[in-house]
DRENVO-105658 format. One record per residue (C-alpha): x, y, z. Coordinates in nm, 2 decimals, decimal comma, always signed. Layout:
// residues N
c1:c2:c3
X:Y:Z;
...
***
This chain:
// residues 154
c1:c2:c3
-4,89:-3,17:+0,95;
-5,11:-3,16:+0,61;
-5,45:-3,10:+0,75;
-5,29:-2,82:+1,00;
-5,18:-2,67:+0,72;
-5,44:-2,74:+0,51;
-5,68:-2,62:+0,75;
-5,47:-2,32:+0,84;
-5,45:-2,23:+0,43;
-5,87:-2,27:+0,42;
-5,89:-2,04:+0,73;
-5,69:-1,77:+0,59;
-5,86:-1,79:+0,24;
-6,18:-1,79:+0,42;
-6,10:-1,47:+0,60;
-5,96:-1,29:+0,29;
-6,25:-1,38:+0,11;
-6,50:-1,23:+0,36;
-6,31:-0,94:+0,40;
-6,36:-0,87:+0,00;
-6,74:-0,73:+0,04;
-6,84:-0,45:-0,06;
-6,89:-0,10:+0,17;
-7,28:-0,03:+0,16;
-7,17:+0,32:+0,20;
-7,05:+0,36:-0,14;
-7,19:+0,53:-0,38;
-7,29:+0,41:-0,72;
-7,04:+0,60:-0,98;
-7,25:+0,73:-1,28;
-7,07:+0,58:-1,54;
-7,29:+0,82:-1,88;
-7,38:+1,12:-1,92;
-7,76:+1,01:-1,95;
-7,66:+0,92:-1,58;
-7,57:+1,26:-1,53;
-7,87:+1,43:-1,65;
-8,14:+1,15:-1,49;
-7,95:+1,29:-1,15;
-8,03:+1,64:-1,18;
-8,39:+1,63:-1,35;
-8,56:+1,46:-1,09;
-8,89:+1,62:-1,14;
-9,08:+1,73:-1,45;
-9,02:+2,15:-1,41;
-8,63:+2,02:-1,36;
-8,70:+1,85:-1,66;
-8,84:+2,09:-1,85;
-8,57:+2,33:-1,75;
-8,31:+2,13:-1,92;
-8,53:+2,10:-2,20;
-8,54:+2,46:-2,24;
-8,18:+2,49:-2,19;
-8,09:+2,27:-2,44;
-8,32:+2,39:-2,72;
-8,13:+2,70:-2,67;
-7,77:+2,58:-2,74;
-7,97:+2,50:-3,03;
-8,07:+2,85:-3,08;
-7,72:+3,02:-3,00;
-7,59:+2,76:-3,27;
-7,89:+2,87:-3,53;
-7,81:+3,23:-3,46;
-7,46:+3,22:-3,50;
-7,54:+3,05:-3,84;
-7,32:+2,73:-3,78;
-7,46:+2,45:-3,91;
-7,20:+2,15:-3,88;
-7,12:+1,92:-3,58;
-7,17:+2,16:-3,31;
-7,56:+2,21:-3,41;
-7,62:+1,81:-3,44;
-7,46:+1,75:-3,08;
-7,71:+2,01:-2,97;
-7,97:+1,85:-3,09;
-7,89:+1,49:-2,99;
-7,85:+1,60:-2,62;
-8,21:+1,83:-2,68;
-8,36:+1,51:-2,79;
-8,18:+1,31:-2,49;
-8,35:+1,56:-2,25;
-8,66:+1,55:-2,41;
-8,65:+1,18:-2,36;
-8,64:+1,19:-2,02;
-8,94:+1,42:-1,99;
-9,15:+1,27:-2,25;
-9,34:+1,02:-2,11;
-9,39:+1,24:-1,80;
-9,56:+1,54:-1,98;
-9,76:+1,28:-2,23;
-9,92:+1,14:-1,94;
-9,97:+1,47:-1,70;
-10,04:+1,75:-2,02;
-10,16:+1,53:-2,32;
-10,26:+1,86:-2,49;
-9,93:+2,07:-2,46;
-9,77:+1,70:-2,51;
-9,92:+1,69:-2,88;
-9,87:+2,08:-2,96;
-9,48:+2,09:-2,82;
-9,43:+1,76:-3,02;
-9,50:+1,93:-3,34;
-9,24:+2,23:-3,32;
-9,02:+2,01:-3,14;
-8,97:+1,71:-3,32;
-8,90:+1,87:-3,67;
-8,63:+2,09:-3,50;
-8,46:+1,79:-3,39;
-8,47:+1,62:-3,72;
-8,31:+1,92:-3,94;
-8,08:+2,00:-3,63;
-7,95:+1,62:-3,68;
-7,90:+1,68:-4,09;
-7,56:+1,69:-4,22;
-7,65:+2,08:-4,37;
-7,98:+2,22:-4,22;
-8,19:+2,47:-4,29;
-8,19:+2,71:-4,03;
-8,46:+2,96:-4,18;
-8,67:+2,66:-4,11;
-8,53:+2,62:-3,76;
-8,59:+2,93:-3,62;
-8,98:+2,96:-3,61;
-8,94:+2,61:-3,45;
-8,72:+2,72:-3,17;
-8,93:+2,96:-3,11;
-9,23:+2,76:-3,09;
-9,10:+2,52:-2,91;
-8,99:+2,75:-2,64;
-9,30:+3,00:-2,62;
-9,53:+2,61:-2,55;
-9,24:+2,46:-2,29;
-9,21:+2,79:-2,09;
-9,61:+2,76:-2,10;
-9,58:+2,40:-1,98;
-9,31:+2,50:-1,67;
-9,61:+2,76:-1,54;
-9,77:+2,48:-1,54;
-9,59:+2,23:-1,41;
-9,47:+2,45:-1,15;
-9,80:+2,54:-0,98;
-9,98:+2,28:-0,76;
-10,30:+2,11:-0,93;
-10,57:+2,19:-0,89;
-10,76:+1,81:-0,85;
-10,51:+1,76:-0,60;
-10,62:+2,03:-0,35;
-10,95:+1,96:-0,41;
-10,91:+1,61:-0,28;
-10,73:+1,71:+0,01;
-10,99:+1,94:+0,13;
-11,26:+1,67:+0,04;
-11,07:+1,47:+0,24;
-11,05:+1,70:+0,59;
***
């Protein structure tokens, strides 16, 4: 009577167990809001997009001259994006790399500063979004190499 019911017990826990998998058909639940923003820049123009909109919340906050918590949230999440499209541009536009770095990062640091300066902000902003809106034409348009290898190619 043991091992039936032994045997019966190790059956049953045996089937609950393999009934406890997981549904491939789920999807993965993006748990930050880095997540987020990885999901909708998937390539570099998307990327520089968000940029772009970010750097003006930072404007709108400059212009409206508050310069507390609001204006150091904007720039966290304009460094965030920036992030994520950094090592893409460094690598693909070296040259418009190095020039947005230098109107860029100083915004980002005196955006973050308990009271910045925001005469100083402004001609970064401006900058900063005069050499990314350069970089999206960019960006946007096929290369050139490429569609000279493809016809090499034919």
């Amino acid at each position: 009577m043991k091992k039936t019911y032994y045997a019966a017990s190790f059956f049953l826990a045996g089937m609950l167990t393999a009934g406890c998998g997981t549904d491939e058909s789920e999807q993965p639940v993006l748990d930050t809001e880095t997540d987020t923003i990885e999901e909708q820049a998937r390539d570099l123009p998307s990327k520089i997009q968000n940029v772009q909109s970010m750097l003006d919340r930072v404007n709108t906050h400059i212009e409206s001259s508050e310069s507390g918590e609001e204006l150091q949230k904007a720039g966290e999440s304009l460094e965030e994006h920036w992030d994520l499209a950094e090592a893409e541009v460094e690598e693909q536009y070296p040259e418009e790399y190095t020039a947005i770095e230098k109107s860029l990062y100083p915004l980002i640091a005196e955006a973050q500063k308990d009271t910045p300066d925001l005469q100083k902000m402004k001609p970064w902003v401006k900058d900063a979004n005069d050499k990314l809106t350069a970089l999206l034409e960019k960006a946007s348009a096929p290369k050139k190499e490429e569609d000279g290898l493809d016809t090499e190619q034919k």
